[in-house]
C-alpha positions as CSV (number, residue, x, y, z in Angstrom):
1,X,-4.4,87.0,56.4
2,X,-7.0,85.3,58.6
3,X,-8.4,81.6,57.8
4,X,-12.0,81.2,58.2
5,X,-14.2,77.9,57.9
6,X,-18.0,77.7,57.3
7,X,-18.7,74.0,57.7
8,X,-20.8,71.2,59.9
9,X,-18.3,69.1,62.0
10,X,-20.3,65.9,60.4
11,X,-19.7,66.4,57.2
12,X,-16.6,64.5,55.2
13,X,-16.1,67.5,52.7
14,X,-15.6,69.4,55.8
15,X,-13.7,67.1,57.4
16,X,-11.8,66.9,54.4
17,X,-10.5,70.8,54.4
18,X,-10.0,70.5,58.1
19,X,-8.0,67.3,57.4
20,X,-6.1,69.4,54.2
21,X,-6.0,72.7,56.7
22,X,-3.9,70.3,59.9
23,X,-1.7,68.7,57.1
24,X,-0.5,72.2,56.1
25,X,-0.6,73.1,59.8
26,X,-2.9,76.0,59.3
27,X,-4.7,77.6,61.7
28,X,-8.6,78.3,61.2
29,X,-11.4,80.0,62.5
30,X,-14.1,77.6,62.6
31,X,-17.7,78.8,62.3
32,X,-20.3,76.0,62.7
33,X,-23.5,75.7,60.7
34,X,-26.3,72.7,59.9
35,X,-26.9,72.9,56.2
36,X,-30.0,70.5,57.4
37,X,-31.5,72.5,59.7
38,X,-33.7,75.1,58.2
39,X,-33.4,77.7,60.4
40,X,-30.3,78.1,59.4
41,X,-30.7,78.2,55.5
42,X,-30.7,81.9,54.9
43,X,-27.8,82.6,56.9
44,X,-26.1,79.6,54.5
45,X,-27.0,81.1,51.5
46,X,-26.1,84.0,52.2
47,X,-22.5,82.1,51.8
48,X,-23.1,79.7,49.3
49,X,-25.2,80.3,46.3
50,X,-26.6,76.4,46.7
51,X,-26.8,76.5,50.3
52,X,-23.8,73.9,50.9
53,X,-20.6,73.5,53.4
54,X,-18.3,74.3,53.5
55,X,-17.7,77.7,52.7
56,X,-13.7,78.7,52.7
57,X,-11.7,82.3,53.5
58,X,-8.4,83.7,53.2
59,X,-8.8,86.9,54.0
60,X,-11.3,88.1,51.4
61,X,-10.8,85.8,49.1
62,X,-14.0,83.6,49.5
63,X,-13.9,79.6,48.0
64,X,-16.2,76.7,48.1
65,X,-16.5,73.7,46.6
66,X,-14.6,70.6,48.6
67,X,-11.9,69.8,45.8
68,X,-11.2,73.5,44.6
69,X,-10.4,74.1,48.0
70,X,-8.1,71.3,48.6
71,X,-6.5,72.3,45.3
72,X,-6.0,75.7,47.2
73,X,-4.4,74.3,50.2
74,X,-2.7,71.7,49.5
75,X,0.2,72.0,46.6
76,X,-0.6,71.0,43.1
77,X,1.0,67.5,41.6
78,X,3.4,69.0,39.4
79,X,3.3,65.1,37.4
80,X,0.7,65.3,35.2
81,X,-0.1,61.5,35.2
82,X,-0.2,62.0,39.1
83,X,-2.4,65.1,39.2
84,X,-4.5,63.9,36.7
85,X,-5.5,60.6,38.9
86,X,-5.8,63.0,41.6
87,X,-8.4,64.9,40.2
88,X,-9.8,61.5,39.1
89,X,-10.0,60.4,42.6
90,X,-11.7,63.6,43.7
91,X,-14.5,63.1,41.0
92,X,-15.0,59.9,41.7
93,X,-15.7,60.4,45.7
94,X,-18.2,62.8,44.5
95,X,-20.6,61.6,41.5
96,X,-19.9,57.8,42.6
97,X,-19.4,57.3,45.9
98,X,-20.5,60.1,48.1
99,X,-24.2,58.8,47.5
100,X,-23.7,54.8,48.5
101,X,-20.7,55.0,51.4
102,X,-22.1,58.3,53.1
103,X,-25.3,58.9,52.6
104,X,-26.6,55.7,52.2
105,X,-24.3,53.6,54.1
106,X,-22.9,55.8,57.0
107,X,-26.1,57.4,57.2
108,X,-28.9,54.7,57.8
109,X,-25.9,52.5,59.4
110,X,-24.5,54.2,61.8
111,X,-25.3,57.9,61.7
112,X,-29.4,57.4,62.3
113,X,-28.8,54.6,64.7
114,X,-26.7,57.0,67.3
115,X,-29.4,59.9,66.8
116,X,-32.1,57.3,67.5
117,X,-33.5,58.5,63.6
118,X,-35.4,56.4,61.6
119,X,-33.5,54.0,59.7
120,X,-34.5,53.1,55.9
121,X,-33.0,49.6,55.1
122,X,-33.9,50.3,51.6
123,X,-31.5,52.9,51.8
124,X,-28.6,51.0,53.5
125,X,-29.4,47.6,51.1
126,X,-28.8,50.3,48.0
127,X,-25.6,51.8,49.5
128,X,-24.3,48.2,50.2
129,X,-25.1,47.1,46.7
130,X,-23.3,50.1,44.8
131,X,-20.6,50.2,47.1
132,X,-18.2,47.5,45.9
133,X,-18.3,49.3,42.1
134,X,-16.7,52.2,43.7
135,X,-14.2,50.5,45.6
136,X,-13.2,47.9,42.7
137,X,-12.3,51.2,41.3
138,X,-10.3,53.3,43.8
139,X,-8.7,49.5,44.4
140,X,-7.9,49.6,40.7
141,X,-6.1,53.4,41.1
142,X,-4.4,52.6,44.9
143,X,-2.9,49.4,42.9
144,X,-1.1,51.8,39.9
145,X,0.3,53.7,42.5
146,X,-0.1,57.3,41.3
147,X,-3.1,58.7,43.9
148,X,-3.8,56.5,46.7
149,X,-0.3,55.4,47.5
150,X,-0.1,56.7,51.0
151,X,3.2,58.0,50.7
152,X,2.6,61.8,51.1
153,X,-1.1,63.0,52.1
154,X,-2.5,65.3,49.2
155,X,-6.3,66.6,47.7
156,X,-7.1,63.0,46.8
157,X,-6.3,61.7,50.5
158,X,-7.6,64.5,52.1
159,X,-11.1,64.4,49.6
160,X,-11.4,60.1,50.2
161,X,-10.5,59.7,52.9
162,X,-13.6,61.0,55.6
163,X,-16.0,59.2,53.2
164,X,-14.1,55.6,53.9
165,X,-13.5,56.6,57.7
166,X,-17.7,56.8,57.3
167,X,-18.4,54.2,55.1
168,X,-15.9,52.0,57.7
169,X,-17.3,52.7,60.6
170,X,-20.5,50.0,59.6
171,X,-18.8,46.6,59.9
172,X,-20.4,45.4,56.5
173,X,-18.9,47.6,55.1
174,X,-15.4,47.6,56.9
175,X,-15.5,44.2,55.4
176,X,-15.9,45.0,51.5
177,X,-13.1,47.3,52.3
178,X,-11.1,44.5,53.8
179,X,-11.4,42.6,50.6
180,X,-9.2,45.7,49.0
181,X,-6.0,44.9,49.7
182,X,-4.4,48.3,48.3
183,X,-7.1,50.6,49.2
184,X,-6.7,49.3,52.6
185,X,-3.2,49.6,52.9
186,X,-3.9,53.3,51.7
187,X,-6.3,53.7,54.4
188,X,-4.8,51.9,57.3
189,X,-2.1,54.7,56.5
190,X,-3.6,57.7,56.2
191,X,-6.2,56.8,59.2
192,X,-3.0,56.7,61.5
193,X,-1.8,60.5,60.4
194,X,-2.5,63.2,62.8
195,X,-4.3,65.4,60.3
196,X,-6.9,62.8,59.8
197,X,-7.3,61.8,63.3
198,X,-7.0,65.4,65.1
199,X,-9.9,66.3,62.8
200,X,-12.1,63.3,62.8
201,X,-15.6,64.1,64.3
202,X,-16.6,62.6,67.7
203,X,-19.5,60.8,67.0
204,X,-19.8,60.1,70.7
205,X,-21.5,63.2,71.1
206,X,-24.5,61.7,68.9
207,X,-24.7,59.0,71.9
208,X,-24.5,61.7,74.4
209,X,-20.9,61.5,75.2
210,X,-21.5,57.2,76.0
């Protein structure tokens, strides 16, 4: 059955399934699509009763949500401690620190800048601020061991990961990640794997290919 992907190449939940998609060696067919751009929003709703990316297919079986797809791809922890920290990681990259790395941090830091977009250092000051709660955290769950450990790529590492390869990418915060021993050792890992870096976005194009 055929594997189709509704997503925007900048965005870390779609980078995430494309991340899941290469680690299972999966082949897609990629359909691009701005959720910002309003032209078009009826074609994405269409798709997506909220208008969001991405939007998942196999066959005719139709998914979305970021970590319901991963759970899809990717094969379930069958440890229940494990799975369970999983899930916790996933939940945690989206109520807690989606908002402060990504759209806040990545965003006004490094995204806006390379568009030549206004840039709101509110909005960056804010991301800053909240961002070392959220890492103290995921610190606190690479440290157990049971998600984060870097020893086999799963929904956790595949959901995190894009938002720290953002949230990196802006030296200050490169540097509260630096002071996380464990969640950096995670991430120097999984960075190196060629799911993560055969599907990271080239941002160069925002520079016009400098």
């Amino acid at each position: 059955m055929s594997l189709r992907l509704l997503g925007y190449r900048y965005s870390v939940y779609t980078w995430a399934v494309r991340m899941a998609l290469a680690q299972t060696g999966r082949k897609v067919d990629f359909q691009e699509i701005n959720p910002f751009d309003a032209r078009m929003q009826d074609g994405l709703n269409m798709q997506h009763p909220f208008g969001r990316v991405p939007v998942f297919w196999d066959g005719d079986f139709r998914i979305f949500e970021t970590g319901a797809i991963l759970s899809y791809l990717l094969p379930a922890e069958p440890d229940a401690k494990r799975a369970a920290r999983a899930r916790q990681v996933g939940g945690i990259a989206d109520s807690y620190g989606y908002l402060p790395l990504v759209r806040q941090v990545f965003s006004h830091g490094v995204f806006r800048p390379a568009c030549h977009e206004a840039v709101d250092n509110r909005e960056l000051a804010a991301g800053m601020a909240a961002a070392p709660a959220v890492l103290d955290t995921l610190e606190d769950i690479a440290s157990e061991g049971l998600a984060l450990s870097g020893e086999s790529i799963g929904p956790a590492d595949c959901h995190l990961a894009p938002m720290i390869g953002y949230f990196a990418q802006f030296a200050s915060g490169r540097a509260l990640l630096k002071g996380r021993p464990a969640l950096s050792r995670w991430f120097d890992t999984v960075s190196r794997t060629d799911s993560f870096m055969d599907t990271r976005p080239d941002l160069s194009e925002l520079r016009g290919g400098s």
